[in-house]
TORSE-303857 format. One record per residue (C-alpha): chain; y, z, x; residue number from 0. Coordinates in nm, 4 decimals. Each point is the difference from the previous one (the first is absolute). Example, Ala and Ser with C-alpha at 12.3 -4.5 7.8 and 13.67 -1.06 7.14 Angstrom:
% TORSE-303857
<'A', <-0.4500, 0.7800, 1.2300>, 0>
<'A', <0.3440, -0.0660, 0.1370>, 1>
//
This chain:
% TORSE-303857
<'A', <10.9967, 10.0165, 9.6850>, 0>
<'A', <-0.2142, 0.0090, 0.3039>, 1>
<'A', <-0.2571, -0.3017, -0.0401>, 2>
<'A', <-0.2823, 0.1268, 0.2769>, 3>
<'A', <-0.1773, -0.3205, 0.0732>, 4>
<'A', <0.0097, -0.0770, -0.3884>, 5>
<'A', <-0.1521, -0.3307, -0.0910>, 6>
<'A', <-0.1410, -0.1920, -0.3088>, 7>
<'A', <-0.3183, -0.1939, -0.0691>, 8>
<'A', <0.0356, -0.2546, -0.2918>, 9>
<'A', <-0.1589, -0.1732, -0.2698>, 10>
<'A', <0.1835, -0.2504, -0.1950>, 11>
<'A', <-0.0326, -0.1993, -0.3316>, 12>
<'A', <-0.2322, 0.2533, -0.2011>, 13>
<'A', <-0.0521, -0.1664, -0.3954>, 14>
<'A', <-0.0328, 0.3180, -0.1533>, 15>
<'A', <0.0765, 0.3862, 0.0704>, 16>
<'A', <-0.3333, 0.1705, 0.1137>, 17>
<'A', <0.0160, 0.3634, -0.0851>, 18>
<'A', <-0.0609, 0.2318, 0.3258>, 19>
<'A', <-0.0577, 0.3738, -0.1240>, 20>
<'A', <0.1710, 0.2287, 0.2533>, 21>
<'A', <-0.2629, 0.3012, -0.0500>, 22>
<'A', <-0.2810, -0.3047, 0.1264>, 23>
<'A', <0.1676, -0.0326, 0.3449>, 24>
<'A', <0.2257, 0.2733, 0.0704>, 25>
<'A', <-0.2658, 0.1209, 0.2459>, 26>
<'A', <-0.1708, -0.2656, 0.1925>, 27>
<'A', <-0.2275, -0.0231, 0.2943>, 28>
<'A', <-0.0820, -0.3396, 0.1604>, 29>
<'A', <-0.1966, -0.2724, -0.0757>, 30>
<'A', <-0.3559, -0.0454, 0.2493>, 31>
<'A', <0.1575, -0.2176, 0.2432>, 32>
<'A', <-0.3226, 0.0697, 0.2647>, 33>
<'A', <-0.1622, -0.2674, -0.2235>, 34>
<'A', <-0.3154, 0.2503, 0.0084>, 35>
<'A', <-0.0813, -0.0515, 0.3355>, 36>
<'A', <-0.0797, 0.3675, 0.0543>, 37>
<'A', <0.2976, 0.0433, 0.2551>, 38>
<'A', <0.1631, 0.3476, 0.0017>, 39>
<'A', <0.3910, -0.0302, -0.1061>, 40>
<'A', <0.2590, 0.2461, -0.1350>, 41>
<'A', <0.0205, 0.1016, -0.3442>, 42>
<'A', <0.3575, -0.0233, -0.1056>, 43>
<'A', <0.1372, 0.1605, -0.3492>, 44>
<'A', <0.3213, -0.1543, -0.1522>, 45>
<'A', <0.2535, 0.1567, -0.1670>, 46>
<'A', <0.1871, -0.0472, -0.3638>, 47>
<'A', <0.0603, -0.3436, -0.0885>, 48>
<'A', <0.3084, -0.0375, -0.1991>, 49>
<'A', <0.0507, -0.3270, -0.2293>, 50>
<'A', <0.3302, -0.1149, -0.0918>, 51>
<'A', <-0.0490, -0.2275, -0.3424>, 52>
<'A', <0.1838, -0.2732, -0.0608>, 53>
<'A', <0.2940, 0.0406, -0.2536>, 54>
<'A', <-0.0429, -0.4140, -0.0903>, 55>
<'A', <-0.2345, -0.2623, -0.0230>, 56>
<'A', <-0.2782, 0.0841, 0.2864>, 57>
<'A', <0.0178, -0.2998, 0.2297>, 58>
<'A', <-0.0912, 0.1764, 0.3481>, 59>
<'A', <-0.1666, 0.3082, 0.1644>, 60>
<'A', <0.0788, 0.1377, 0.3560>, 61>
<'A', <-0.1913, 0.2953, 0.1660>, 62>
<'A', <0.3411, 0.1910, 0.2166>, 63>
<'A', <-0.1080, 0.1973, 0.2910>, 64>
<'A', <0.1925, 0.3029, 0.1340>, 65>
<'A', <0.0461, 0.0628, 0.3830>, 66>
<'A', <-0.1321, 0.2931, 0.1480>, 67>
<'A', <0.0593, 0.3361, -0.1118>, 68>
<'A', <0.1304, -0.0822, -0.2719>, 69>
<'A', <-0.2039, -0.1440, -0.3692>, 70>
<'A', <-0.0095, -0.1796, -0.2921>, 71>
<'A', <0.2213, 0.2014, -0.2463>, 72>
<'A', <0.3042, -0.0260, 0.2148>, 73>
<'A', <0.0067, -0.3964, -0.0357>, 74>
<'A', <-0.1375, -0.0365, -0.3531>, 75>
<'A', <0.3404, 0.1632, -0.0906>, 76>
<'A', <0.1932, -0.2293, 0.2303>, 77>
<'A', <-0.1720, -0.3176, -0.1315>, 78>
<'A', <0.0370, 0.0883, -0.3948>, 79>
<'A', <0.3847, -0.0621, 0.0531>, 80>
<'A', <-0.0894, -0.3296, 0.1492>, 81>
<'A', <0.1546, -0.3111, -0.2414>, 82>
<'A', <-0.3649, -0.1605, -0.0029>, 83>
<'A', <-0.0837, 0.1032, -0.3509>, 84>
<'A', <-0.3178, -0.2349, 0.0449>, 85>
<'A', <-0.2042, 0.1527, 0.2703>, 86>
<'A', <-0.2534, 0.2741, -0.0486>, 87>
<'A', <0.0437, 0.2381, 0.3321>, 88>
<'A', <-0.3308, 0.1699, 0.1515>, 89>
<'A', <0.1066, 0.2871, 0.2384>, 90>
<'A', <-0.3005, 0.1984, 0.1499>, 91>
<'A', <0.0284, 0.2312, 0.2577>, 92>
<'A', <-0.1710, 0.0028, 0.3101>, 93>
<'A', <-0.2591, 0.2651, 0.1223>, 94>
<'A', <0.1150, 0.3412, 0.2002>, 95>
<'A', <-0.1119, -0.0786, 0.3688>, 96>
<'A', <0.0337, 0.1201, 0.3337>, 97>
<'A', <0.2801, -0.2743, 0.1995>, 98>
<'A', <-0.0167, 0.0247, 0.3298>, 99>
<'A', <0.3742, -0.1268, 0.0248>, 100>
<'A', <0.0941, 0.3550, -0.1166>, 101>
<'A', <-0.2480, 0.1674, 0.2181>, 102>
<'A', <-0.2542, -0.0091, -0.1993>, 103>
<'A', <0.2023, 0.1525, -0.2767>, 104>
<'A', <-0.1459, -0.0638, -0.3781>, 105>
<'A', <0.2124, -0.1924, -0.1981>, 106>
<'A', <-0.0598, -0.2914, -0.2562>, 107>
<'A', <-0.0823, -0.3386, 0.1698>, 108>
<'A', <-0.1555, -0.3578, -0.0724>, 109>
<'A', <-0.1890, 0.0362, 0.3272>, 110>
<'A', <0.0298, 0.1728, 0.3202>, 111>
<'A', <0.3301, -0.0736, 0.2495>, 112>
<'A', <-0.0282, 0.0652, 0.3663>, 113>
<'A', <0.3109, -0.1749, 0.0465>, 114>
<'A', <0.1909, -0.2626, -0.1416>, 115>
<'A', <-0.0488, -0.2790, 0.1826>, 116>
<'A', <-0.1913, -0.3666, -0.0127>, 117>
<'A', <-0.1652, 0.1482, 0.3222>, 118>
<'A', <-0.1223, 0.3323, -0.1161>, 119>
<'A', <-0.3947, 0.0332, -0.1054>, 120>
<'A', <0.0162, -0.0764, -0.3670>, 121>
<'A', <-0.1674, 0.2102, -0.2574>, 122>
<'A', <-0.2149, -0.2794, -0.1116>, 123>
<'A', <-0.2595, 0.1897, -0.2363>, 124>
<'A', <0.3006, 0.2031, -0.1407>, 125>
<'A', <0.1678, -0.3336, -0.0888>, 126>
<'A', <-0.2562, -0.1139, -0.1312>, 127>
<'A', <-0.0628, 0.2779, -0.2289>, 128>
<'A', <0.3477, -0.0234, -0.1244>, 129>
<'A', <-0.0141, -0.3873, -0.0876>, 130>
<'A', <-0.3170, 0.0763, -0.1786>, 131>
<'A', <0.1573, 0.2644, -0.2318>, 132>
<'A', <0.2771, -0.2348, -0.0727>, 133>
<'A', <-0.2197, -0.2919, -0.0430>, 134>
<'A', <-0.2041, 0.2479, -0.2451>, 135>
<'A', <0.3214, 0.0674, -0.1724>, 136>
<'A', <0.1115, -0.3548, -0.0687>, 137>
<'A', <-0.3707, -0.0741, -0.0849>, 138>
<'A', <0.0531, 0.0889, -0.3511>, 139>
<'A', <0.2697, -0.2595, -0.1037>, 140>
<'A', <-0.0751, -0.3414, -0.0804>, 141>
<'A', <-0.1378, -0.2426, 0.1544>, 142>
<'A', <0.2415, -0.2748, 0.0433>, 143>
<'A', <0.2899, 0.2523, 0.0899>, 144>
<'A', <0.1319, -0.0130, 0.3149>, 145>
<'A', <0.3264, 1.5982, 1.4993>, 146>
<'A', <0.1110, -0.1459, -0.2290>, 147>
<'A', <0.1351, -0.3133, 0.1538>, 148>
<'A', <-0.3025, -0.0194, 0.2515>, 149>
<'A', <-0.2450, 0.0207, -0.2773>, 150>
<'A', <0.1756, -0.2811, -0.2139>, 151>
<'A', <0.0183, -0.2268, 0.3154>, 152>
<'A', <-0.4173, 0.1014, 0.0714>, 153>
<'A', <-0.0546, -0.0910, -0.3790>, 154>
<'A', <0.1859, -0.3321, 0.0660>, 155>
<'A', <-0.2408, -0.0845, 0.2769>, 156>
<'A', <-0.3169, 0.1296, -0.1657>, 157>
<'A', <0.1240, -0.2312, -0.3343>, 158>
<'A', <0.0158, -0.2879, 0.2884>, 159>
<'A', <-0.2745, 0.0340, 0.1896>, 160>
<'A', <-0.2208, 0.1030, -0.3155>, 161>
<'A', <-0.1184, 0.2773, 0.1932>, 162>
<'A', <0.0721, 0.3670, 0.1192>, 163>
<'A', <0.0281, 0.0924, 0.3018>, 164>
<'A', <-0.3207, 0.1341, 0.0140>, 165>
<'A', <-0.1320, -0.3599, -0.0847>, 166>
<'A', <-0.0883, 0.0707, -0.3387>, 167>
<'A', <0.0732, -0.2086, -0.3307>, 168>
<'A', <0.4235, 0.0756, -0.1374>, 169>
<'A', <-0.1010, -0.0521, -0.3395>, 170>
<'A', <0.4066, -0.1157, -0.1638>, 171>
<'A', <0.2309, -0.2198, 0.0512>, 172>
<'A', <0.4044, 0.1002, 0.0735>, 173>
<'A', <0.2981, -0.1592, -0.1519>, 174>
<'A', <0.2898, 0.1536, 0.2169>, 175>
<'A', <0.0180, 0.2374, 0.2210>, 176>
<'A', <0.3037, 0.2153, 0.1364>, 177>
<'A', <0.0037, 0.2221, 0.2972>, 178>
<'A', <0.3539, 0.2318, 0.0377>, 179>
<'A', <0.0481, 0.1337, 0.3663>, 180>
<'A', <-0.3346, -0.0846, 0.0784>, 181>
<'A', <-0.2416, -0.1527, 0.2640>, 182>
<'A', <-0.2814, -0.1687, 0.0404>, 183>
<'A', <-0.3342, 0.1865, 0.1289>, 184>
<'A', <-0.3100, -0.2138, 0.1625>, 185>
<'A', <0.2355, -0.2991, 0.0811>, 186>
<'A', <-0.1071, -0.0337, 0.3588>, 187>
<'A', <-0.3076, -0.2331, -0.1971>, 188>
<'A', <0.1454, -0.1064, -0.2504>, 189>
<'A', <0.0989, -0.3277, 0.0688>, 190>
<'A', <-0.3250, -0.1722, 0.1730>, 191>
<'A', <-0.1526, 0.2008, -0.3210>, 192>
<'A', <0.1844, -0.1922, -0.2888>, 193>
<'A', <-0.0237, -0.3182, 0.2563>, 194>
<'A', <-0.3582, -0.0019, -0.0227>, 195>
<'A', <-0.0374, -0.0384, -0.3792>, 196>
<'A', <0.1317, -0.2801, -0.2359>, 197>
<'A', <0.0169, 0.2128, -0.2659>, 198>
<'A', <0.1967, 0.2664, 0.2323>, 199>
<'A', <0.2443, -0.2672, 0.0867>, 200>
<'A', <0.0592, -0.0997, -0.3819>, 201>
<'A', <0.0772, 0.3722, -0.1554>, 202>
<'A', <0.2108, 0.0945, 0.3142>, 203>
<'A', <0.1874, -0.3091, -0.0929>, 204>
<'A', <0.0421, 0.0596, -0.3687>, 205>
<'A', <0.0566, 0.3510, -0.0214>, 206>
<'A', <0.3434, 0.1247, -0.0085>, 207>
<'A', <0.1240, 0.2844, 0.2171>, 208>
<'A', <0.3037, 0.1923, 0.0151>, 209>
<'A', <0.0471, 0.2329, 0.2823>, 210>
<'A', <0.3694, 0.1846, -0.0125>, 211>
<'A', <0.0789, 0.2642, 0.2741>, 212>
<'A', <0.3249, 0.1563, 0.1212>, 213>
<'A', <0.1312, -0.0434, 0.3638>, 214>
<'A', <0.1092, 0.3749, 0.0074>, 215>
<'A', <-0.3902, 0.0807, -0.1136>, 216>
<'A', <-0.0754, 0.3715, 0.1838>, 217>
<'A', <-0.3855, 0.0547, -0.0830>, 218>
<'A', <-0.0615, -0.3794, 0.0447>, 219>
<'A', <0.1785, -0.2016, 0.2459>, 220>
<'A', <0.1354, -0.3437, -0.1711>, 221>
<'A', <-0.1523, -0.1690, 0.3240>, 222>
<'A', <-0.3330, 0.0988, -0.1549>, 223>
<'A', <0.0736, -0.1613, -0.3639>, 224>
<'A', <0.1272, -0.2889, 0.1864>, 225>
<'A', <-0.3033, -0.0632, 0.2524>, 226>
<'A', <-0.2237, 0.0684, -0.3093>, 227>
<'A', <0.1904, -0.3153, -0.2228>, 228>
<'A', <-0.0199, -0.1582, 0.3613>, 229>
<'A', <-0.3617, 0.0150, -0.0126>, 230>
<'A', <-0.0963, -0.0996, -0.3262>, 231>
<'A', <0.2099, -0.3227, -0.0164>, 232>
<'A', <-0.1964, -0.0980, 0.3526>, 233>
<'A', <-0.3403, 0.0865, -0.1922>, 234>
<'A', <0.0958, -0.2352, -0.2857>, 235>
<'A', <0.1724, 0.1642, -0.2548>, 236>
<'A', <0.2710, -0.2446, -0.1386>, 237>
<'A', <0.1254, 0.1631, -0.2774>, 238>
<'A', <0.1745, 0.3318, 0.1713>, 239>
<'A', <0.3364, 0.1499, -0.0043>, 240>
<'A', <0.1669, 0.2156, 0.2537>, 241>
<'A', <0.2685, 0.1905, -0.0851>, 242>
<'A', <0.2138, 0.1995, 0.2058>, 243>
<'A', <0.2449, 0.2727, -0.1320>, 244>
<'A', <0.2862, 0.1053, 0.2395>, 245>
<'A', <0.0298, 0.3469, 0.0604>, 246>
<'A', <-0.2831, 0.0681, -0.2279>, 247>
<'A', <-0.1926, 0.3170, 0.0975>, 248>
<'A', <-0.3432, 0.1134, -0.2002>, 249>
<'A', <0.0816, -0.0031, -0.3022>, 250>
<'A', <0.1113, -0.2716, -0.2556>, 251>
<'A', <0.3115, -0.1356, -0.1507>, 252>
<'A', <0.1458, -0.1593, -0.2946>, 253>
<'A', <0.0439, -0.3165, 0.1968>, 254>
<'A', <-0.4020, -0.0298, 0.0672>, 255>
<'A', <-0.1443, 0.1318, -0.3100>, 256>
<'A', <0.2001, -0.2879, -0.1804>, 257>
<'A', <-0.1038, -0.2671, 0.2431>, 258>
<'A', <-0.3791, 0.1263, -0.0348>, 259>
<'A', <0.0445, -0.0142, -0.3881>, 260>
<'A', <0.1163, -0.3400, 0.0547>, 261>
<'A', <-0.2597, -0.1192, 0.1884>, 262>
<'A', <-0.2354, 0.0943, -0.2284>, 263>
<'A', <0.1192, -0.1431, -0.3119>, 264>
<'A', <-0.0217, -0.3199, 0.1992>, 265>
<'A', <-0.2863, 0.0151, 0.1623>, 266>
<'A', <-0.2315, 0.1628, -0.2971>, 267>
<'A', <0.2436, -0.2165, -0.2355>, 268>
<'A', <0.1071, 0.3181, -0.2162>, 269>
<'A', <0.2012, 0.0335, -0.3252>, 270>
<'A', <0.2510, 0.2085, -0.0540>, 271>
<'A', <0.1826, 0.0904, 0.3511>, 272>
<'A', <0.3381, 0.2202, -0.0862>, 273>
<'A', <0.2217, 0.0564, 0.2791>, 274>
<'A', <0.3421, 0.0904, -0.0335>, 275>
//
């Protein structure tokens, strides 16, 4: 199945299964990220958000983002045939936007792509937009629970730095995050960014990462997954992964959905893995 930049934001360790209704945020717009300081910004409208309900005992919730073009749907079916019977999957889709990569072509996208590269102009208000709808999401589990990929790797930063990019207040805290044939947007910063805070320094080194990309990647170069895991272990993030899948192309395998189940039963200490 082609992945298309598809990536997971969790939250782990949840005491009791909070009921989401699907008809309450199957359309979504954003959050007020301008923190009502009058500015003009975009209005973006979200798609469907499809929920995937755990089939045991609800231990952990992870919002799954698509890649571009494509939507929630397609991976809530993929994910229900996961063997995590514990983890309540949140799959929105992203809003229908113009991306310049495809000449300004309209397509479904976490925020804007010029081109992908760490150098490129980032989409910064876009990003942000798309962190704050997942942030919103995840908002309604509780408490003490813990494109695509860029978005998951921008949340990671925003959960470290406490901020968005914009500067305003990220309002949740991340478990785990995973970014599949990814990379990371605003990282030319990033660094002298989380370097600059204590509390930066002590959630990049606590939160776990897993970044998985194949070396035969075609939309997304594997040099860019690489310099992106590059990046964040020299901004202080401890706790990542790289994983490289020979001959891989975009789209995923067998082989890397069952070391991603893996690594989360570990690392959001599930019940319940079953893998043949």
């Amino acid at each position: 199945m082609t992945r298309s930049f598809a990536t997971a934001i969790g939250k782990g360790s949840e005491p009791f299964d909070t009921r989401i209704d699907p008809d309450q945020i199957r359309w979504s717009n954003e959050p007020d990220i301008d923190g009502g300081s009058g500015n003009a910004s975009r209005t973006f409208e979200f798609g469907r958000t499809h929920v995937v309900r755990p089939k045991g005992k609800h231990q952990a919730t992870i919002v799954w983002l698509h890649g571009i073009g494509d939507n929630g749907s397609s991976w809530s079916q993929l994910l229900e045939t996961l063997p995590l019977p514990n983890i309540k999957w949140i799959c929105p889709t992203a809003p229908t936007r113009p991306v310049a990569l495809f000449g300004g072509f309209p397509c479904t996208a976490w925020s804007d792509v010029g081109d992908i590269s760490e150098d490129t102009p980032n989409d910064v208000e876009g990003l942000d937009a798309s962190a704050a709808h997942v942030a919103n999401l995840l908002s309604t589990e509780p408490p003490n629970s813990s494109n695509g990929a860029a978005t998951a790797l921008h949340s990671a930063t925003c959960h470290v730095l406490g901020l968005y990019g914009n500067g305003n207040v990220y309002p949740i805290n991340l478990t785990a995050i995973i970014s599949l044939s990814g990379w990371l947007p605003c990282s030319r910063t990033l660094r002298n960014r989380i370097q600059g805070s204590r509390d930066g320094i002590r959630r990049a080194a606590s939160l776990p990462l897993f970044l998985g990309h194949g070396s035969a990647d075609d939309v997304v170069a594997y040099e860019h997954g690489e310099n992106s895991a590059r990046t964040l272990s020299a901004a202080g993030f401890q706790n990542l992964i790289f994983r490289s899948y020979n001959g891989l192309g975009h789209y995923t395998v067998p082989e890397e959905t069952d070391e991603v189940c893996r690594w989360l039963t570990a690392n959001l200490a599930l019940e319940g893995l079953r893998l043949n």
